[in-house]
N, C-alpha and C positions, 0 to 999 in steps of 0.2 A: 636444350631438350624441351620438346612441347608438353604440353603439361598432361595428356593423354597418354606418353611415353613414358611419363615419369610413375603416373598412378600404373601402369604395365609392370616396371621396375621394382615397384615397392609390390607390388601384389606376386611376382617371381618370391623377393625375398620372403617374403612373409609365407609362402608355402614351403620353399626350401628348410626356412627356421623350424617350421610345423614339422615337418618330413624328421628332420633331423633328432626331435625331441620327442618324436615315436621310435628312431631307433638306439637311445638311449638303454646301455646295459642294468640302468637302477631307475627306481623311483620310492618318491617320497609316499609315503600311504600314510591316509590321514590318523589324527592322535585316535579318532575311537578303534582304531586297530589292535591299539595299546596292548588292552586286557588282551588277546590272542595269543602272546608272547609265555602269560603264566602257562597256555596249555600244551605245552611244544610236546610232539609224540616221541622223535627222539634223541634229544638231548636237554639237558635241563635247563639251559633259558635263564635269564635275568631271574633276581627273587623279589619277589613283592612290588610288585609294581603295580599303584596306583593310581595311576592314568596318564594320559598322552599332554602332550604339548604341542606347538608350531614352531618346528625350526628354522632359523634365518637362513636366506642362501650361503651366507657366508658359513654357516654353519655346516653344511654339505658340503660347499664348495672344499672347505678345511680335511672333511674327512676324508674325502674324493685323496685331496695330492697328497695326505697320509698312507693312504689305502695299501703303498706296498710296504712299508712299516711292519704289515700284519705279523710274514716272516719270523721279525725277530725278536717278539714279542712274548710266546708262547712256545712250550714244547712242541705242538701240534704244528706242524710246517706246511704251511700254503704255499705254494711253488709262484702263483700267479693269480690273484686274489681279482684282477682286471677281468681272466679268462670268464667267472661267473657274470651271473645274475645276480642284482641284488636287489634290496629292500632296505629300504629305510625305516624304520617306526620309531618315532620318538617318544618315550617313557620317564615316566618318574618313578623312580624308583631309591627309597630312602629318602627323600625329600630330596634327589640330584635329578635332572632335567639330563636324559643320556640320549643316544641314539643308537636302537638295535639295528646291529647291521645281520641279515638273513640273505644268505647264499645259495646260488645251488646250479648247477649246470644247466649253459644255452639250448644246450640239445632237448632239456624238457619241454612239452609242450604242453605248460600253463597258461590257460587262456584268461582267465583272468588276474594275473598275475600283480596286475599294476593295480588294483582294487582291495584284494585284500591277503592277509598274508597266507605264504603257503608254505604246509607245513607234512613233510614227508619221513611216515613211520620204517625205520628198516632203513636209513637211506646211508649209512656208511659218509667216508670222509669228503665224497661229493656234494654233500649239504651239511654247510656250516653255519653258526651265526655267531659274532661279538656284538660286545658293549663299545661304544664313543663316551669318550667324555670330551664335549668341545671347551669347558673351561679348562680343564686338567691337560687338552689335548695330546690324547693320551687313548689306545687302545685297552680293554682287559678281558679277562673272562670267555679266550676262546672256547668253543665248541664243534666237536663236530658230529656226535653221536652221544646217546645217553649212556651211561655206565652202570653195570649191574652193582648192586649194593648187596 
């Protein structure tokens, strides 16, 4: 292969990779997102959480081949936890380093979604979020709506 051929080759893959991780159903959002999480309109969210972290890929990677686990986890039954959108924000919360996972169906059209987190009042069982614990690896704390008190 001529070496004109080869820079062709590598510059194919390198857009294909590009392409492929804009169509990606999750993304990581950065830790000052964190604080966003105390103000969830309808469900009530992690508690106390006092600020973000950086999570290792393995760390994601982990939660990712957990993800259909969700299931059997909680009363609340997610059928297919893949079908969403998600959102990653890592939190500390109680002095544990966690990962909020925030849901909510493909069909919405949030545009900036990959930026920062979104968060929808009234949204019923279509928009949910849990806690990760990647030491404990271990899901908790399903949600999918706020509860009247």
């Amino acid at each position: 292969m001529r070496k004109h051929e080869l820079g062709g080759c590598i510059a194919l893959l390198l857009v294909g990779i590009l392409w492929a991780q804009d169509k990606k159903p999750f993304v990581v959002l950065p830790p000052g997102e964190a604080p966003a999480v105390n103000r969830l309109c309808s469900r009530v969210g992690p508690k106390g959480v006092d600020g973000g972290w950086t999570p290792e890929a393995r760390d994601i990677e982990t939660l990712e081949v957990r993800l259909g686990d969700i299931k059997l986890k909680s009363r609340v039954a997610i059928s297919s936890p893949f079908g969403f959108y998600r959102q990653y924000v890592s939190i500390v919360s109680g002095g544990r380093r966690l990962i909020y996972v925030n849901a909510f169906p493909p069909d919405i059209n949030f545009q900036d979604w990959k930026t920062r987190l979104m968060d929808v009042c009234d949204g019923g069982p279509a928009f949910w979020g849990i806690q990760f614990d990647p030491v404990a690896d271990k899901f908790s704390d399903l949600e999918t709506k706020r509860t009247s008190h």
